[in-house]
N, C-alpha and C positions, 0 to 999 in steps of 0.2 A: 307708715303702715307696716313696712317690714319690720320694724326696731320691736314695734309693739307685738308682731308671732313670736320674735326672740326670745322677746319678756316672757309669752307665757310660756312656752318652749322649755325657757327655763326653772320656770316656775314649776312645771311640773317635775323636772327630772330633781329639784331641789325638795320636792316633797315626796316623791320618792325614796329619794338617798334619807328622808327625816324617818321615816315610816322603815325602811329597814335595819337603820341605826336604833331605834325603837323597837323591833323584833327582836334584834340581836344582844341588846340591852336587857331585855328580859329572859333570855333565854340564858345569857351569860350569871344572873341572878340567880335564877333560879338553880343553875348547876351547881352555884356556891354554897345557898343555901339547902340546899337537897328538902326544898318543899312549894311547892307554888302559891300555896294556901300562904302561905307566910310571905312570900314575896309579892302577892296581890294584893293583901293587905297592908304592905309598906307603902302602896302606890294612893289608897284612897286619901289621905290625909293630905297630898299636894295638891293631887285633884281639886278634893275640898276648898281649900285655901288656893285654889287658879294657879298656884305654881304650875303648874301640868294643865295641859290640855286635855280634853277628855279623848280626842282624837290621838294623839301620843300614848295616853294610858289605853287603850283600846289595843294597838300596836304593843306595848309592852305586855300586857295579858295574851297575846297572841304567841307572844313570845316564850310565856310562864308554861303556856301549856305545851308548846316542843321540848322545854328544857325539861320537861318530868322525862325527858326519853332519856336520860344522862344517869336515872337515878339505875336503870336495867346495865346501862352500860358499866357502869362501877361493880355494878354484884356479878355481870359474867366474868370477870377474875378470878370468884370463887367458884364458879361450878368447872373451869378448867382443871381447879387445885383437887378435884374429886375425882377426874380420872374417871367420870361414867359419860361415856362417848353419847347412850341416849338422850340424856339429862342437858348436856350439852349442844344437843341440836335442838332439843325442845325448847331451851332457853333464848337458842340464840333466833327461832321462827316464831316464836312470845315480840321479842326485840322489835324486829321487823317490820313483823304487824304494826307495834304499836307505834313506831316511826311512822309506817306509813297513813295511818290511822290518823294521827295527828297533824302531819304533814298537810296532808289533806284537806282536813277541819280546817286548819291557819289557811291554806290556799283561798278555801272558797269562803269563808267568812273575810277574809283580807277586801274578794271581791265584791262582797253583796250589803256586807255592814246592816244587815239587819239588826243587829242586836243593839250599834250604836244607836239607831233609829229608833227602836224602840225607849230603851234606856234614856235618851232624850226625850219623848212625850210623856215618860213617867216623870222626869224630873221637873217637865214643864209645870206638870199637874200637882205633886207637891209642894 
């Protein structure tokens, strides 16, 4: 009986560690590619063909969408180079927001998975 809490014990923290290797996957992608729209769409085609789990690509879309915060991060290097102190606060409470904006959305959609739930009775039905 104990062996078998371990197992799941374990099970979970290993699906956890899979789920945020998958966040961070996407989110490392999408910095690369400076578009998320392009980076999601790399992702259906494994799906499709079960290489990917649909739970996995859920996690990496999770991911797509923190890593659009990288694309602000790159261009405040230029409003530094402009030397307008208001421009530069404005950009950098733009930033912020949208980090936290985001952050957010991936928290609580991580928790509630409604959209995997959905997106699974659609699939069932076509």
């Amino acid at each position: 009986k104990w062996k078998t809490r371990v197992y799941i014990s374990n099970l979970k923290i290993n699906s956890c560690l899979h789920s945020l290797g998958m966040f961070i996957l996407g989110f490392i992608l999408t910095t690369i590619l400076q578009s998320s729209s392009m980076a999601i769409s790399s992702i259906i085609l494994p799906v499709a063909k079960q290489f990917l789990t649909l739970n996995s690509a859920y996690y990496i879309i999770l991911g797509c969408n923190l890593g659009t915060c990288t694309t602000y991060l790159f261009h405040s290097e230029l409003w530094e180079d402009i030397k307008c102190e208001h421009c530069a606060s404005g950009f950098l409470q733009m930033l912020l927001i949208n980090l936290l904006f985001n952050l957010f959305g991936c928290v609580v959609f991580s928790l509630i998975k409604i959209p995997m739930k959905v997106g699974r009775g659609i699939g069932e039905h076509v």
